[in-house]
C-alpha positions as CSV (number, residue, x, y, z in Angstrom):
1,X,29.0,75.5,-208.1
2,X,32.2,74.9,-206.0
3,X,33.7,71.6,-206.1
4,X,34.7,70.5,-202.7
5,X,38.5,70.7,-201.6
6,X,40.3,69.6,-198.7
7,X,43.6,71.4,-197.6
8,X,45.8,69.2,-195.2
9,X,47.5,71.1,-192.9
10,X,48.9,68.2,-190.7
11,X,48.9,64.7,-191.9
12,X,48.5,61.5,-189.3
13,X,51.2,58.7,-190.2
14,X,49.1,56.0,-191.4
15,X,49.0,52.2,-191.1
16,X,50.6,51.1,-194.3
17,X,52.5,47.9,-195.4
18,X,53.8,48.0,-198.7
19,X,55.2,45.5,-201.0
20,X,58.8,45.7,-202.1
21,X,59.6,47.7,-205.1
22,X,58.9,45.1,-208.3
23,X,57.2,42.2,-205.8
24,X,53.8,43.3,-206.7
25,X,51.6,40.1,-207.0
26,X,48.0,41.1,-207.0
27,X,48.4,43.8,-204.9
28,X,51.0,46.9,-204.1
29,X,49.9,46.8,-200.0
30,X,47.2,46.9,-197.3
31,X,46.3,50.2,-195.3
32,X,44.5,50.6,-192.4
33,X,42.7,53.8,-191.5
34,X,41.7,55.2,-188.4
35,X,38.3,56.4,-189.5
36,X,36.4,56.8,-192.4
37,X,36.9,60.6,-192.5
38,X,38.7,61.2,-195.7
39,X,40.2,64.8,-194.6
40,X,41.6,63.3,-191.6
41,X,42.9,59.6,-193.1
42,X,44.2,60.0,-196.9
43,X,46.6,63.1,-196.5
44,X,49.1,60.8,-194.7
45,X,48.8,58.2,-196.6
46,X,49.3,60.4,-200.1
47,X,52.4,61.6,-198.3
48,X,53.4,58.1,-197.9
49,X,52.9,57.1,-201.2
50,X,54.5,60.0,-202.7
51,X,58.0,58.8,-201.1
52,X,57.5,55.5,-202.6
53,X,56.0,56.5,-205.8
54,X,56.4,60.3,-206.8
55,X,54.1,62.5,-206.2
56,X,50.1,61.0,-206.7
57,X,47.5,62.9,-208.8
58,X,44.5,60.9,-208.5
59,X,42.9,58.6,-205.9
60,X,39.8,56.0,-206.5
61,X,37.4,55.2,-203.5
62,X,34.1,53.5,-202.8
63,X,31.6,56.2,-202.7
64,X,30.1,54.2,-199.8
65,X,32.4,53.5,-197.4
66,X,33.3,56.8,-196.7
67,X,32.0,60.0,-194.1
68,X,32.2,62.3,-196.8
69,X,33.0,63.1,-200.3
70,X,35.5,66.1,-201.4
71,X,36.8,65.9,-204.9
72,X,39.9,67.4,-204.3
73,X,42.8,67.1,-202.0
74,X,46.0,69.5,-201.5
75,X,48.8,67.8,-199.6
76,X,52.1,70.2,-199.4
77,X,52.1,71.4,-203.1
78,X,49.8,69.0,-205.0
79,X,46.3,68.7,-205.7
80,X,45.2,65.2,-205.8
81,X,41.5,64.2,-207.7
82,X,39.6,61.8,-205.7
83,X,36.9,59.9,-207.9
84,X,33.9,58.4,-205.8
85,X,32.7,54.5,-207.8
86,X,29.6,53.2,-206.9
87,X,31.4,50.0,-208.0
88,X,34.8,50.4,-206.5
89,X,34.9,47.4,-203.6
90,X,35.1,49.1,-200.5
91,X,38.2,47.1,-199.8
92,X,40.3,48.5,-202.5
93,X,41.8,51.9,-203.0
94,X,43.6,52.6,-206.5
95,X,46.3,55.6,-206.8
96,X,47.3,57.0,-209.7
97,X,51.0,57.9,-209.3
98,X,52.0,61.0,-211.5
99,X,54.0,58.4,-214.4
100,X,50.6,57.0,-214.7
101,X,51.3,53.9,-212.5
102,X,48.6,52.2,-210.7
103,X,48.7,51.2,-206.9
104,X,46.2,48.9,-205.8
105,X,45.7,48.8,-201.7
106,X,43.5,46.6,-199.8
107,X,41.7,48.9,-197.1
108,X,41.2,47.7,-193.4
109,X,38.0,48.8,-192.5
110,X,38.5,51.1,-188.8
111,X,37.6,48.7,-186.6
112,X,38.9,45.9,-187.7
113,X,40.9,44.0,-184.7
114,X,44.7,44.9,-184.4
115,X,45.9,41.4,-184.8
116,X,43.4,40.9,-188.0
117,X,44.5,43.9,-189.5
118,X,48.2,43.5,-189.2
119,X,47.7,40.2,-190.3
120,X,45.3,41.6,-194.1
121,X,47.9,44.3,-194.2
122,X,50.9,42.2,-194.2
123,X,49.2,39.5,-196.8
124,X,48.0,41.9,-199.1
125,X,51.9,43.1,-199.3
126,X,53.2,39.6,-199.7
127,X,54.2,39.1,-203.2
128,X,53.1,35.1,-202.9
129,X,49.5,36.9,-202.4
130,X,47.5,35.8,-205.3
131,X,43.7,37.2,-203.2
132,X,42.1,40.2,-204.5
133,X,41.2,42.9,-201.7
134,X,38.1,41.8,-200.4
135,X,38.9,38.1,-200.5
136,X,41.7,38.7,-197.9
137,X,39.0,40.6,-195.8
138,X,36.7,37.7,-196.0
139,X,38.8,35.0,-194.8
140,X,40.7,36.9,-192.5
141,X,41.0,35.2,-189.0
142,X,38.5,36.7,-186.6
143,X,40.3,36.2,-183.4
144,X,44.5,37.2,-182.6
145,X,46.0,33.8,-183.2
146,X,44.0,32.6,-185.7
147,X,45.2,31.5,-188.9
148,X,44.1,31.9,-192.4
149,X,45.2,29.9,-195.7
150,X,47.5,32.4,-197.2
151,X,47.8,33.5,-201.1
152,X,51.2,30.8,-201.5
153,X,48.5,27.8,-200.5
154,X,46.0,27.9,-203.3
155,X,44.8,24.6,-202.0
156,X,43.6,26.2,-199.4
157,X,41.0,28.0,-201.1
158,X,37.4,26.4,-202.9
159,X,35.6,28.2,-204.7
160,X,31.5,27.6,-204.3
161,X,31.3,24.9,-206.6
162,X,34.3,22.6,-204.7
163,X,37.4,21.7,-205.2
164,X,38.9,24.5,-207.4
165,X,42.4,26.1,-206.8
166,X,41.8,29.0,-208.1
167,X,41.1,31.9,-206.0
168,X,37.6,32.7,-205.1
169,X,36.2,35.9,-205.9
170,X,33.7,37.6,-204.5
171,X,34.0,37.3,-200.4
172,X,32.3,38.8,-198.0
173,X,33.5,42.6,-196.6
174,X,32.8,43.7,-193.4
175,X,31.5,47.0,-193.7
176,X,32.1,50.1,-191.3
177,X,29.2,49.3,-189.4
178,X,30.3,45.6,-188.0
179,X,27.8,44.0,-190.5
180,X,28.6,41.7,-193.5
181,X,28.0,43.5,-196.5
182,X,27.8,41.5,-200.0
């Protein structure tokens, strides 16, 4: 049986903010694809990452979120591995860089609203971030000028019990669909 591969002829520039070099807090950056076609959307952004990071040999994905499932990827000279996980929050995407370092990305579902994803993008670069992925999603603002409490104001932020300032875990993602997805 043949396993799947994608070759990417042309790459899109993708929607990427990225922490500074060293600033990592919880997360390395925040991405935000066009679709949830995997040939189309992650060739760019392996391309982008390889300038930051060297070249990337393995990507990690939620096996749900996305159109389709290929195992493999070539951008330029390089194959990348793509593992589907059934328990991968749909929110995250973790590269493996080829020195074995691990970048962590919050993913902004498709049609997410510009000003709301600029705004999960930009906080999940923020080294005073201290959410995981799909706690920036949930308490993202839902309307352009919104705010939201950011990762530096952890007073901001109760967990279900009241009162706690540590982070809460386990928010709500919106899936690809519009609908709130546990």
């Amino acid at each position: 049986m043949s396993v799947p591969t994608i070759s990417a002829p042309t790459a899109s520039v993708p929607r990427l903010v990225l922490a500074l070099p060293h600033d990592r807090a919880v997360l390395d950056g925040g991405w935000w694809p066009r679709s949830w076609d995997p040939g189309t959307e992650l060739p760019g952004l392996v391309l982008a990452l390889s300038e930051r990071h060297g070249r990337i040999r393995h990507l990690m994905l939620n096996i749900h979120a996305w159109e389709s499932r290929t195992r493999r990827l070539t951008v330029g000279p390089d194959l990348v591995r793509i593992g589907w996980f059934d328990t991968l929050d749909p929110a995250l995407l973790v590269a493996t860089t080829g020195r074995d370092l691990q970048v962590d990305l919050l993913v902004v579902p498709p049609a997410t609203p510009t000003a709301v994803a600029e705004w999960a993008m930009a906080t999940a670069a923020d080294p005073a971030n201290r959410r995981r992925a799909p706690d920036i999603l949930a308490v993202a603002p839902d309307r352009p000028g919104a705010t939201a409490a950011t990762g530096s104001d952890t007073c901001a932020v109760w967990d279900n019990e009241g009162g706690s300032t540590r982070l809460a875990g386990g928010g709500r993602v919106r899936a690809r669909d519009g609908v709130d997805a546990a």
